[in-house]
C-alpha positions in Angstrom: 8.3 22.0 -140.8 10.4 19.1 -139.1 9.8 16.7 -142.4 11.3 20.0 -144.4 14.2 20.0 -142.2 14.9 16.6 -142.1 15.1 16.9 -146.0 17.3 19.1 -146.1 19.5 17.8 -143.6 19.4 14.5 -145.7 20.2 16.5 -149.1 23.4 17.7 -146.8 24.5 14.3 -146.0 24.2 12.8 -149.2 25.9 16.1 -151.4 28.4 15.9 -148.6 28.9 12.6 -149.3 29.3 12.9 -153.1 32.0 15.6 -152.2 34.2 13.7 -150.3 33.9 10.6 -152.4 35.4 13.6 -155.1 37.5 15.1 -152.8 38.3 13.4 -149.7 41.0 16.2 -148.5 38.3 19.0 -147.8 37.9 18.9 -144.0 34.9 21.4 -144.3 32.7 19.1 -146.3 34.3 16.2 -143.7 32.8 18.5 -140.4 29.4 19.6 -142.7 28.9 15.7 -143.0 29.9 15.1 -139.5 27.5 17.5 -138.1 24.5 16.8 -140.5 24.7 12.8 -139.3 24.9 14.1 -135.1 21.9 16.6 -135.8 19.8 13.8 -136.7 21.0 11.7 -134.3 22.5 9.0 -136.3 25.7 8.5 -134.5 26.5 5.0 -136.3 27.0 6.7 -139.3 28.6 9.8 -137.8 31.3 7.5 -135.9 32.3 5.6 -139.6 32.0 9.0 -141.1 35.0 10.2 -138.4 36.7 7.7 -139.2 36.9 7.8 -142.7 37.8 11.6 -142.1 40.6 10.3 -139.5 41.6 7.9 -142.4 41.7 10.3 -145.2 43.5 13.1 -143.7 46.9 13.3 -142.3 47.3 14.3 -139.7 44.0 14.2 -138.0 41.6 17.1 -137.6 42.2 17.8 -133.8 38.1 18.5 -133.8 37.6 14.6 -134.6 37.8 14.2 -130.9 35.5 16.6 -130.2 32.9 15.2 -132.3 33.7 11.6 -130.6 33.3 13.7 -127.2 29.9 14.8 -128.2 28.7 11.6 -130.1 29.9 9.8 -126.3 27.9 11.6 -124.3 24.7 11.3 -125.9 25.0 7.7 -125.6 25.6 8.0 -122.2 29.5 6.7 -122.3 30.8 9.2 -119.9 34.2 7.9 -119.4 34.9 8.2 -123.7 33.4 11.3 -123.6 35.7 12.9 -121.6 38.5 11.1 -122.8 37.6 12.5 -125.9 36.7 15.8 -124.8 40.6 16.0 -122.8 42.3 15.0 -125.5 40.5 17.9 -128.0 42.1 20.4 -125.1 44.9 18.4 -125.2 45.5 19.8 -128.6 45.0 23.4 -127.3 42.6 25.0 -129.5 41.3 28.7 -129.2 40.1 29.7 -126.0 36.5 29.8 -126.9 36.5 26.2 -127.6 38.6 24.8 -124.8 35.7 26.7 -122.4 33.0 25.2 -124.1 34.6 21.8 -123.3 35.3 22.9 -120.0 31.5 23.5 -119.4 30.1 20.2 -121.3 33.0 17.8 -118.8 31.7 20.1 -116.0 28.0 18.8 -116.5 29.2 15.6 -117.1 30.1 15.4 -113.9 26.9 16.6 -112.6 25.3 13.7 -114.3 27.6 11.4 -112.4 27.3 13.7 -109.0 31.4 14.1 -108.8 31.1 17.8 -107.2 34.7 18.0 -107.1 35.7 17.5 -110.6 32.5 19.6 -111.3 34.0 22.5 -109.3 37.6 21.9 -110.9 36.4 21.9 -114.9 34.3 25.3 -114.2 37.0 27.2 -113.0 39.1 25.7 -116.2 36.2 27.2 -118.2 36.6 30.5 -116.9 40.2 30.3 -117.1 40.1 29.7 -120.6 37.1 32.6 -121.0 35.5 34.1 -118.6 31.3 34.1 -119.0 29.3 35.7 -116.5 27.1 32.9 -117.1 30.2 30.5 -116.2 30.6 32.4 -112.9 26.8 31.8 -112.1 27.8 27.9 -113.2 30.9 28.4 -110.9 29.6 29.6 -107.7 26.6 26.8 -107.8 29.5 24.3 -108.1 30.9 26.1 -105.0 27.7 25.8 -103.4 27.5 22.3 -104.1 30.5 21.6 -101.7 29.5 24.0 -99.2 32.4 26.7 -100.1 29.7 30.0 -99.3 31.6 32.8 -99.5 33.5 31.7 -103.0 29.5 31.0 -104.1 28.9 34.7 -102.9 31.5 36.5 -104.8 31.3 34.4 -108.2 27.6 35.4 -108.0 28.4 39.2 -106.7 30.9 39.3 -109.6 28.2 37.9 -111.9 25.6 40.3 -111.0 27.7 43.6 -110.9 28.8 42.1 -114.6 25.6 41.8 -115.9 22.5 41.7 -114.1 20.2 40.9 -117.0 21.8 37.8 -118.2 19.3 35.1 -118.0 21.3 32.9 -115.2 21.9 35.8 -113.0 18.3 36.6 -113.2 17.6 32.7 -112.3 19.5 32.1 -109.3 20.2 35.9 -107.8 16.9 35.5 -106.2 17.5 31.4 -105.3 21.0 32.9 -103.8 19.0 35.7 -101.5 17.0 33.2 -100.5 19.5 30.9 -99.3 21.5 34.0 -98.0 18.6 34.1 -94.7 19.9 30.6 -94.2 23.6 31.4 -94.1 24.4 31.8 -90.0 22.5 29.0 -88.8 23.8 26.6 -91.8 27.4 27.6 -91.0 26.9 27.0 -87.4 25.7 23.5 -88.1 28.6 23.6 -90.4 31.0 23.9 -87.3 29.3 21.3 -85.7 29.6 18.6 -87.8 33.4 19.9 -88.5 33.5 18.1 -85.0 31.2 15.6 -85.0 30.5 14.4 -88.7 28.8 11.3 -87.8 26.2 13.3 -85.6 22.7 12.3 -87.2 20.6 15.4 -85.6 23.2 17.6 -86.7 23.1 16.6 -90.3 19.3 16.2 -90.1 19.5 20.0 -88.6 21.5 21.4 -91.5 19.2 19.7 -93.8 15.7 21.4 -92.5 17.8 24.6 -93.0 18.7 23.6 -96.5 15.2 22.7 -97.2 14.1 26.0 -95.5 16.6 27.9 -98.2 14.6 26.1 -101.2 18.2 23.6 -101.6 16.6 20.3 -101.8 20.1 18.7 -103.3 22.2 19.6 -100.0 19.6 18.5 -98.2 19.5 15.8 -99.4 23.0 15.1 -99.3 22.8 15.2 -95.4 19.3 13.2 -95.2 20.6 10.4 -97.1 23.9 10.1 -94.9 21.8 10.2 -92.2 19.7 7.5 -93.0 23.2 5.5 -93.7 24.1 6.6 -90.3 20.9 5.7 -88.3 18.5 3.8 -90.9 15.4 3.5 -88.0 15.5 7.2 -87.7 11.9 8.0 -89.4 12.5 11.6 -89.1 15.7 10.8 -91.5 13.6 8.8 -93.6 10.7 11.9 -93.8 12.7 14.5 -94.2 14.5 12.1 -97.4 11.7 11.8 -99.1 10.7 15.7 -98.6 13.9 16.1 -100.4 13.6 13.5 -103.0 9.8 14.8 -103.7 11.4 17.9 -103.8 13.4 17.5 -106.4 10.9 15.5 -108.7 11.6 11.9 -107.7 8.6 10.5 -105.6 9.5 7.3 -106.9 12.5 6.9 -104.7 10.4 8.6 -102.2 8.0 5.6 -102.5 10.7 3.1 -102.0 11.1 4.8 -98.5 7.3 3.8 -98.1 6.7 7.4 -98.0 4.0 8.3 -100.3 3.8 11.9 -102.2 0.8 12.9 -100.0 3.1 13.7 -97.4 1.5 16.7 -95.4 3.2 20.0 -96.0 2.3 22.9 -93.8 1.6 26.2 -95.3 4.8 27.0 -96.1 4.9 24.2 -98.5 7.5 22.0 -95.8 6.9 19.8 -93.7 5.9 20.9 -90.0 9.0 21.3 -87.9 6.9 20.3 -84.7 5.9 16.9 -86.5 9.8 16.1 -87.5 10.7 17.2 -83.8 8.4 14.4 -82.6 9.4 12.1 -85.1 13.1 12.6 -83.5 11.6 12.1 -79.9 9.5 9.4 -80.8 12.6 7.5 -82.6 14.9 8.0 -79.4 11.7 6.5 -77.3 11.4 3.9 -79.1 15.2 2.8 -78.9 15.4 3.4 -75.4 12.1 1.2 -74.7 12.0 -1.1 -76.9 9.6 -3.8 -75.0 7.1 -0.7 -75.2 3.8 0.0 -77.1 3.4 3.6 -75.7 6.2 5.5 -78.3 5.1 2.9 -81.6 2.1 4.0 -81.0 2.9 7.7 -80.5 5.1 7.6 -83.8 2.1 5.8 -85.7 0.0 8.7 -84.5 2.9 11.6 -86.0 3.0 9.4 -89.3 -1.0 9.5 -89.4 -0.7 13.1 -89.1 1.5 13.2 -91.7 -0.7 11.1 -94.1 1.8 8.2 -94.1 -0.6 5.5 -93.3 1.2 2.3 -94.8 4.1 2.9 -92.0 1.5 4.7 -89.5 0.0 0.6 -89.4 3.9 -0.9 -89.8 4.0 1.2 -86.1 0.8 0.1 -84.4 0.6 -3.1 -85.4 4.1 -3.2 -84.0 2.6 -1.5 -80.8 0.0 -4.3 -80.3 2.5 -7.1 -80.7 4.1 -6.0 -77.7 1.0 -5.1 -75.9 -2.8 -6.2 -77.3 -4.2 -4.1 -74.4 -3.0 -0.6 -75.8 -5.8 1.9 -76.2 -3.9 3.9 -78.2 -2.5 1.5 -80.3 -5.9 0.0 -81.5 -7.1 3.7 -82.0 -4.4 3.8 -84.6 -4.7 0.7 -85.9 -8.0 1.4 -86.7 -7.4 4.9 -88.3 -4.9 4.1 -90.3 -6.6 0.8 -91.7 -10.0 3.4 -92.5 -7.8 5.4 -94.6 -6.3 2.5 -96.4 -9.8 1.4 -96.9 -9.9 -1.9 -94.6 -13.1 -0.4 -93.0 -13.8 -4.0 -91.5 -11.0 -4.0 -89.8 -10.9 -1.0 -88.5 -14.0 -1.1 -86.6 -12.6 -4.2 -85.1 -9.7 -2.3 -83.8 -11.8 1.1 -82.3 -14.1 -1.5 -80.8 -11.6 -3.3 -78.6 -10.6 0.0 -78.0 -13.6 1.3 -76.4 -14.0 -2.2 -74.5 -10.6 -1.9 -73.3 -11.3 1.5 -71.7 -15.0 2.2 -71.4 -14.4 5.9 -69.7 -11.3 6.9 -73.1 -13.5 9.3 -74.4 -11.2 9.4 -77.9 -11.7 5.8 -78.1 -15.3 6.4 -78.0 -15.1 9.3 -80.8 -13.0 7.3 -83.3 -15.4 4.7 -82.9 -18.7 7.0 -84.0 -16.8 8.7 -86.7 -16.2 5.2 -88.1 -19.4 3.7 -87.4 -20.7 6.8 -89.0 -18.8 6.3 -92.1 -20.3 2.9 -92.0 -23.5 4.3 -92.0 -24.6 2.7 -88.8 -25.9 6.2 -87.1 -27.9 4.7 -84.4 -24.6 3.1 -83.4 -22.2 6.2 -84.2 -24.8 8.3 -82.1 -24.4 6.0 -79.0 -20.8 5.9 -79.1 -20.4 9.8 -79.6 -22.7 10.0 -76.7 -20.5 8.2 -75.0 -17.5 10.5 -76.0 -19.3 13.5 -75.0 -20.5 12.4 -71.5 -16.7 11.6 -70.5 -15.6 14.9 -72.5 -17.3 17.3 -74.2 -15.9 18.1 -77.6 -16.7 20.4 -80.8 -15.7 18.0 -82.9 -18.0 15.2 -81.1 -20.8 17.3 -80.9 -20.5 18.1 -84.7 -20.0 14.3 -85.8 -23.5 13.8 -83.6 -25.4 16.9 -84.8 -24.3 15.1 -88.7 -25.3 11.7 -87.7 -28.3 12.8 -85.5 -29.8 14.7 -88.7 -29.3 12.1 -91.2 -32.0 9.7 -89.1 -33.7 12.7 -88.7 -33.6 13.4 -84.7 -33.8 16.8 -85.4 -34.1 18.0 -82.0 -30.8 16.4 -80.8 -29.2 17.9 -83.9 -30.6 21.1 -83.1 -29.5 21.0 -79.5 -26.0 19.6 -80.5 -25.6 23.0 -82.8 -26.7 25.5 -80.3 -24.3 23.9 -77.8 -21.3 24.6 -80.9 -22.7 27.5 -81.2 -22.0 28.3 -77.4 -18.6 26.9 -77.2 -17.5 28.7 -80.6 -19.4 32.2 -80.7 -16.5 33.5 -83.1 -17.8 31.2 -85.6 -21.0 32.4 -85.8 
């Protein structure tokens, strides 16, 4: 089927060609040429073909520009393509086609994220013929630059119009959703009115916008955050949320935030974890000779599942104190999950040694002396854990460990004691 239509697309070009060369002074067989050369994407050709038309007809066929507009575009020259496309309305043709070049400057200037001139060419559009798909295109321009209520009533208008058209039936729903977010974004809207440079203000209106399924204006305020305050980690999280959000994980990885970020069950990340992010940042500043917030930010990012920058902070942690506990234990985590088990063990270890009676210390160290496969050893050092604190979890990791070296009776005594600590499991 696509080799049949790229025949006849070619026995177009070349009869159109033969026509012209007989009589150069038919535009039609001029725009049948024109348009057979762009549908195959041959815009060489198409561009010498305009011009011959430009050459051999006086005066010019206003809808040369438009093709030049179009060809322009597709090779990504945005300034000549709306050039091109201006000076077509220039010319004033019919309404119909004036709107249509209304709509195709207004995504151009999506492409190159001018919301402004985005906003201005869609309202041309409708002025030139109202759509109640151009509304729909109209009020997300609006909502691009934060104007609600003009959003609201493009997209009322649209809907009372027609509520089967295709883009109503897109975004209605995407609009409702947003709706719920409405009072508390304009509040943070007031805010920042007063205080635009305020980054938990901005990083508050972008959970929100996250929250309403708008990944682009959040975005927008995570990235000016980040300009703002470039330690902030929560900034840099909730970023990359956005940027995964919206398909690009690769930028997200040049934040050094990888696309296993945890998401909660509302498919976002936890608003507890980016609350101790911000705490954890504003420790940090305000100590800065102390281990003791590094660490506790390398434990949020472990959480999290960002374990390149999780190390970044504990290593950072033991630079400015080799003694913390806690920073060892998430040294040692984080260097098990990125598979430097050798390491690791070296890290819970001196963790344990450090602090004999840290009954976490202890645990970490069995769960990764079980993954080792050492279980005499993981056995001791859960034994440890539990004497200082019992835990399910500790008595589980033993009961595992106890059963794979075959001390069954300490496996079974481990399991009835989880089974009296957790009857509701049963």
């Amino acid at each position: 089927m696509v080799a049949e239509e790229a025949d006849d697309k070619a026995a177009i070009i070349e009869l159109s060609r033969r026509i012209v060369a007989i009589a150069p002074n038919d535009t039609a067989i001029w725009e049948k040429l024109a348009h057979a050369q762009f549908a195959i994407e041959d815009y060489d050709r198409c561009e010498q073909t305009l011009q011959a038309w430009q050459k051999a007809i006086k005066p010019p066929p206003t809808v040369i520009e438009d093709f030049r507009g179009d060809i322009a575009v597709k090779i990504h020259d945005y300034p000549a393509a709306e050039r091109h496309w201006l000076a077509f309305i220039a010319t004033k043709p019919p309404p119909g086609h004036a709107a249509v070049d209304y709509d195709n400057l207004a995504d151009l200037c999506v492409e190159q994220s001018r919301w402004t001139d985005n906003l201005n060419y869609r309202s041309k559009a409708i002025a030139s013929k109202d759509s109640v798909t151009r509304r729909v295109y109209r009020a997300c321009a609006f909502l691009r630059l934060h104007q609600w209520d003009a959003a609201y009533a493009d997209m009322d208008k649209a809907n009372k119009t027609d509520s089967t058209n295709s883009q109503v039936r897109e975004w209605l729903p995407q609009f409702e959703r947003l709706q719920n977010f409405l009072p508390q974004i304009k509040e943070a809207d007031a805010k920042i009115a007063k205080a635009p440079d305020d980054v938990d203000l901005l990083l508050e209106r972008a959970r929100y916008f996250t929250l309403a399924g708008r990944p682009l204006l959040a975005l927008d305020d995570c990235e000016r955050a980040m300009k703002l305050r470039p330690v902030s980690m929560r900034a840099r999280v909730q970023t990359a949320e956005a940027l995964i959000d919206v398909k690009r994980a690769d930028d997200a990885a040049k934040l050094q935030i990888s696309s296993m970020l945890t998401r909660e069950a509302d498919m976002h990340v936890s608003e507890q974890k980016l609350r101790e992010l911000a705490d954890e940042d504003a420790q940090i500043s305000q100590n800065s000779g102390k281990a003791e917030p590094l660490a506790a930010r390398a434990k949020t990012l472990r959480y999290l599942h960002q374990y390149t920058l999780a190390l970044v902070d504990a290593r950072a942690a033991l630079a400015l104190d080799d003694k913390s506990v806690a920073a060892h234990i998430e040294a040692a985590e984080n260097l098990n999950e990125l598979g430097q088990f050798k390491e690791a063990l070296v890290h819970i270890t001196k963790a344990t040694e450090l602090n004999g009676d840290d009954w976490a210390a202890w645990f970490h160290r069995g769960v990764l002396e079980a993954q080792r496969a050492n279980f005499p050893a993981a056995i001791e050092s859960l034994t440890r854990s539990l004497k200082i604190h019992e835990t399910v979890d500790a008595l589980r990791a033993r009961e595992k460990c106890a059963r794979r070296i075959g001390k069954i009776d300490m496996a079974d005594a481990d399991l009835k004691r989880i089974q009296e600590l957790e009857p509701s499991r049963l």
